[in-house]
N, CA and C of each residue as an Amber inpcrd file, in Angstrom:
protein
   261
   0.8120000  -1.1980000   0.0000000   0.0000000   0.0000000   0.0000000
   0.8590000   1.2670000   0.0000000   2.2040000   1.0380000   0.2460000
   3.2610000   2.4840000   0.3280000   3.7410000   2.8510000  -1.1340000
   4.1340000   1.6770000  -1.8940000   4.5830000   1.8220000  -2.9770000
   4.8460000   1.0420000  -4.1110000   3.2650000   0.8350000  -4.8800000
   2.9390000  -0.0250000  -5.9550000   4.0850000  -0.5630000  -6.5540000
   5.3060000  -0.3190000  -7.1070000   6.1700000  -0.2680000  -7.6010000
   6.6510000  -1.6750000  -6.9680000   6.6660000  -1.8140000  -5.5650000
   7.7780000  -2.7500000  -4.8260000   6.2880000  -3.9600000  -4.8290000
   5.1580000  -3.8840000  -5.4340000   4.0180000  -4.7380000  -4.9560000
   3.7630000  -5.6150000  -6.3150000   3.8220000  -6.6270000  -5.7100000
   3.3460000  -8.0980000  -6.6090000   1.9970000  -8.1800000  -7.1600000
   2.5220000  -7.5330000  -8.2900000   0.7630000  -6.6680000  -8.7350000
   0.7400000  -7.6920000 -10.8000000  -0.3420000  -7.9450000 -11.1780000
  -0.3770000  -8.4100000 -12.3830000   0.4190000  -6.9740000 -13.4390000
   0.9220000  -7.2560000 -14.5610000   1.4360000  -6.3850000 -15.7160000
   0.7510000  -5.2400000 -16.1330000  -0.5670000  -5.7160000 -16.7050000
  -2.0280000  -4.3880000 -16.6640000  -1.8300000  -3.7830000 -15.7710000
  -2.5870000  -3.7080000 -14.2010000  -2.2110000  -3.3150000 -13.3330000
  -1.4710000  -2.1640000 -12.7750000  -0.1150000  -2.8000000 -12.8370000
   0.9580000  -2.0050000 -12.8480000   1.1430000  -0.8390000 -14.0290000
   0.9410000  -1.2880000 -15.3610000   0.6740000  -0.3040000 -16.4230000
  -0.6520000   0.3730000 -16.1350000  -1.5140000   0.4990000 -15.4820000
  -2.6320000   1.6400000 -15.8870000  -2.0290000   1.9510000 -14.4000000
  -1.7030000   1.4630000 -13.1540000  -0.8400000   2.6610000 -12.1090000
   0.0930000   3.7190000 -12.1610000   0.8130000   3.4250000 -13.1820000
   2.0550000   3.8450000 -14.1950000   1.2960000   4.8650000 -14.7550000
   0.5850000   4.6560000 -15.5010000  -0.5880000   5.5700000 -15.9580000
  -0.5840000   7.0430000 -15.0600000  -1.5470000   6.1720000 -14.2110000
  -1.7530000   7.5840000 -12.9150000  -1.0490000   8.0450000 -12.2000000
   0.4250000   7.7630000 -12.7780000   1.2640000   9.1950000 -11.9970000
   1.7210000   9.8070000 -12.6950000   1.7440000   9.0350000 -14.3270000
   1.9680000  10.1670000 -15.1570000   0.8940000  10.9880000 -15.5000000
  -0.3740000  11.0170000 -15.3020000  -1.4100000  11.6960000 -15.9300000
  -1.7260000  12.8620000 -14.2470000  -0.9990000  12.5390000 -12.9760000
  -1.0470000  12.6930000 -11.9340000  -0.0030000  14.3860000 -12.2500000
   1.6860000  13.7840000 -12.7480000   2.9070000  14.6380000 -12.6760000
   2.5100000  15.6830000 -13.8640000   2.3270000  14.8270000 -15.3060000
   2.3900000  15.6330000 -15.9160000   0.9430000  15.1600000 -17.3980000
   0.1820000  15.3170000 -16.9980000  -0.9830000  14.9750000 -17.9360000
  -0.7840000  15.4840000 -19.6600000  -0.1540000  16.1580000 -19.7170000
   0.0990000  16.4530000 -21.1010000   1.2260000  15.4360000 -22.2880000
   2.2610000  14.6900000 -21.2120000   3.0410000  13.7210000 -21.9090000
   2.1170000  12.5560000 -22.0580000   0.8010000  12.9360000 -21.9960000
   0.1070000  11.8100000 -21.8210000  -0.5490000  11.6930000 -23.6910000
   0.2320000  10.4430000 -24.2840000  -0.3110000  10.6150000 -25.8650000
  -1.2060000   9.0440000 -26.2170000  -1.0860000   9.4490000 -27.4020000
  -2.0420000   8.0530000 -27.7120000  -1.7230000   6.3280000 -28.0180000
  -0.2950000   6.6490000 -27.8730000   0.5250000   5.5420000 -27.2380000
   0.4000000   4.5380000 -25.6110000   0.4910000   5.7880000 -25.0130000
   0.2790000   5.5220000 -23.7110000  -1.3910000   4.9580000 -23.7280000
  -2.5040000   5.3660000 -24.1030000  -3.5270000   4.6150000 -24.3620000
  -3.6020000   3.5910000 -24.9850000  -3.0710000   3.5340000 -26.3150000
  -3.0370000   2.0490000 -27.1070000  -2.8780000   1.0850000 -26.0910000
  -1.1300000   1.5780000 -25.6110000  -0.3280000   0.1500000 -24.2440000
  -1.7130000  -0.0760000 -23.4820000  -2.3630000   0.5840000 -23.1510000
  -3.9610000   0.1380000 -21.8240000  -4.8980000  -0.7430000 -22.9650000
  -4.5760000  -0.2050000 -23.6570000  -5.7970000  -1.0030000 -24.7520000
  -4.9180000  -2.4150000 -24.8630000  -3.3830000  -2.8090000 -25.5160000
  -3.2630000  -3.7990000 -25.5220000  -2.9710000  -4.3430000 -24.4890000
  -3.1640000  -3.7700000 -23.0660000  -2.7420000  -4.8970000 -21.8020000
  -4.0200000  -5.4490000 -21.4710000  -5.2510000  -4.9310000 -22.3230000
  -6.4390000  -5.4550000 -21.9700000  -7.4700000  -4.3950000 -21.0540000
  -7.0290000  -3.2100000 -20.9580000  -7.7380000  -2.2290000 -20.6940000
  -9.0570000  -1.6670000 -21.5090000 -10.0900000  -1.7900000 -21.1770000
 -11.7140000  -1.2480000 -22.4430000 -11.5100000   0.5520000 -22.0850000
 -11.5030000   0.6830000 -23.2720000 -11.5970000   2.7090000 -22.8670000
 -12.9050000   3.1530000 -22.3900000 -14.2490000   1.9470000 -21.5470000
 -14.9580000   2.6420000 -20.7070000 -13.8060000   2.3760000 -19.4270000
 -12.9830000   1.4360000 -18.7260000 -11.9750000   1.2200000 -17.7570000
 -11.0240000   2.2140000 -17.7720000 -10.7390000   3.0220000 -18.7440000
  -9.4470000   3.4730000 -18.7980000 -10.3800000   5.1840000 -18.8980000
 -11.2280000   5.4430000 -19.1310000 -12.3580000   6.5330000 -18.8760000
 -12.3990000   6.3260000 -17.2000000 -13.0730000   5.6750000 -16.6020000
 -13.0710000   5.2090000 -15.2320000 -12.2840000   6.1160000 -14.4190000
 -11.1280000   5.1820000 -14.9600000  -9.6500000   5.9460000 -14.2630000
  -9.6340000   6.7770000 -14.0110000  -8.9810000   7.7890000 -15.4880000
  -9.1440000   9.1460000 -15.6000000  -9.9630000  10.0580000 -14.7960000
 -11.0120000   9.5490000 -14.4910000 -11.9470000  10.0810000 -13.6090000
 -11.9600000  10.3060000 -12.0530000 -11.2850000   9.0840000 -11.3730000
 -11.4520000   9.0020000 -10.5460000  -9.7930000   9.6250000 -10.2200000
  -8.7690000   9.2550000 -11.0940000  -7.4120000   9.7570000 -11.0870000
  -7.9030000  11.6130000 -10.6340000  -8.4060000  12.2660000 -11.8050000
  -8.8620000  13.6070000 -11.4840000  -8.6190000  14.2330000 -10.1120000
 -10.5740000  13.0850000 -10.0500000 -10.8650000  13.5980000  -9.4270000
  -9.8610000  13.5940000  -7.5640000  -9.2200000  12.7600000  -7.5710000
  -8.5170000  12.6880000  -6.0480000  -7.1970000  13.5830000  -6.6270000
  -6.7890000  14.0360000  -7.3210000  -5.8910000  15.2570000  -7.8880000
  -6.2020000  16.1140000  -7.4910000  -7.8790000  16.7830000  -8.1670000
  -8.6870000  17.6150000  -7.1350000  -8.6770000  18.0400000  -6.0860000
  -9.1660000  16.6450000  -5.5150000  -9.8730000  16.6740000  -3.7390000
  -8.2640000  17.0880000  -2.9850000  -7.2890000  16.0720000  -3.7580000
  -5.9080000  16.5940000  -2.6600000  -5.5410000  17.9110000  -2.7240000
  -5.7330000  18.5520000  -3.9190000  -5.0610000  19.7880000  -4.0400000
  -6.1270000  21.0790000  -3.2780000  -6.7370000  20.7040000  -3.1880000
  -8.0840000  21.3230000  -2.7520000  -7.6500000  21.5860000  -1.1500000
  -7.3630000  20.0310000  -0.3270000  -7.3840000  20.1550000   0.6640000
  -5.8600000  20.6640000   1.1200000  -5.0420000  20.6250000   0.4710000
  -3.5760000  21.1300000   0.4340000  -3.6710000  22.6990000   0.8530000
  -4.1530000  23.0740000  -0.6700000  -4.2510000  24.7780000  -0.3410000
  -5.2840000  24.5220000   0.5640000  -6.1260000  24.4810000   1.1800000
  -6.7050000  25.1110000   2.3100000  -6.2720000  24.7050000   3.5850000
  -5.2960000  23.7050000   3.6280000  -4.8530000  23.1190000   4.9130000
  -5.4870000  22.0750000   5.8760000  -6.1030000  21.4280000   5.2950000
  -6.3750000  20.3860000   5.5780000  -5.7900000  19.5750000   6.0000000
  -5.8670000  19.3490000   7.6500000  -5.6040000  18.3770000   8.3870000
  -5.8400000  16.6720000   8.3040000  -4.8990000  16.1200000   8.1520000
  -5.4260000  14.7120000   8.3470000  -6.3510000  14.2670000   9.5180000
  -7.2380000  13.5600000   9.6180000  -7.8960000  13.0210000  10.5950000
  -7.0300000  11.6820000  11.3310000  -6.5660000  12.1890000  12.8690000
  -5.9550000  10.8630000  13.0500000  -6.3860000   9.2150000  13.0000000
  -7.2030000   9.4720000  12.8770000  -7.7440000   7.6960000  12.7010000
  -7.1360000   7.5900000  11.4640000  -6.6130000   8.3060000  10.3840000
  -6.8270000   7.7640000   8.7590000  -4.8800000   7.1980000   8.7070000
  -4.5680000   7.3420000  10.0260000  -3.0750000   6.9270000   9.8970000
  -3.1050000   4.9210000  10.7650000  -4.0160000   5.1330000  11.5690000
  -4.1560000   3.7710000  12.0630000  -4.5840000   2.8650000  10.6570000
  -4.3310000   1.4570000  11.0280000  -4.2800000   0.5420000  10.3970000
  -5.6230000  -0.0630000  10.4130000  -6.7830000  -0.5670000   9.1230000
  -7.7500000  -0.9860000   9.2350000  -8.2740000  -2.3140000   9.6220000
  -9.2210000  -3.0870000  10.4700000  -8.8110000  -4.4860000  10.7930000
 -10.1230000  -4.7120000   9.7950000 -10.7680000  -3.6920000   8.9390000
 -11.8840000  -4.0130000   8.1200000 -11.5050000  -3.6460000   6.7550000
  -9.9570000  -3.5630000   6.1490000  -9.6990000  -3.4460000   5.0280000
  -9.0780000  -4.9340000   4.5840000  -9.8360000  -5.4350000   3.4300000
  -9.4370000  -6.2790000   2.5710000  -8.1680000  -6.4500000   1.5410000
  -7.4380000  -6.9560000   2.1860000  -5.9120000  -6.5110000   0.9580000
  -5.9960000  -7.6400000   0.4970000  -6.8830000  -8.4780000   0.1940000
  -6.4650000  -9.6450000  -0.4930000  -7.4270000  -9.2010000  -2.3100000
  -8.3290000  -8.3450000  -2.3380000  -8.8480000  -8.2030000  -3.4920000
 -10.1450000  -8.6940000  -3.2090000
């Protein structure tokens, strides 16, 4: 959960995460290459629409809460005994 990169994750996966930090850093190196690769790892461009969306939108919400200073809530640093990491 710290850093996809070091996580035993399927190929797709890892390529549409890859995805969202480049569309995260710099959304404009983002070409139609980089879509094809989602299309041939088996990505549908309603899934890869999805993304984009939800990528946005927490781009948004963080930057949002950044500039205004938004405090973390301490519970959101404890560990969940009702989160599913198995999928």
């Amino acid at each position: 959960m710290e850093d996809y990169r070091r996580a035993a994750l399927e190929p797709s996966l890892r390529l549409l995460l890859d995805f969202a930090v480049q569309v995260t850093l710099d959304v404009h190196t983002v070409d139609e290459q980089r879509i094809a690769a989602l299309r041939a790892a088996g990505w549908e461009d309603a899934a890869i629409l999805e993304a984009v969306e939800i990528i946005g939108f927490f781009n948004y919400y963080n930057r949002m809460a950044d500039a205004l200073g938004v405090e973390p809530e301490p519970e959101w640093d404890e560990p969940s005994a009702s989160v599913d990491t198995q999928g």
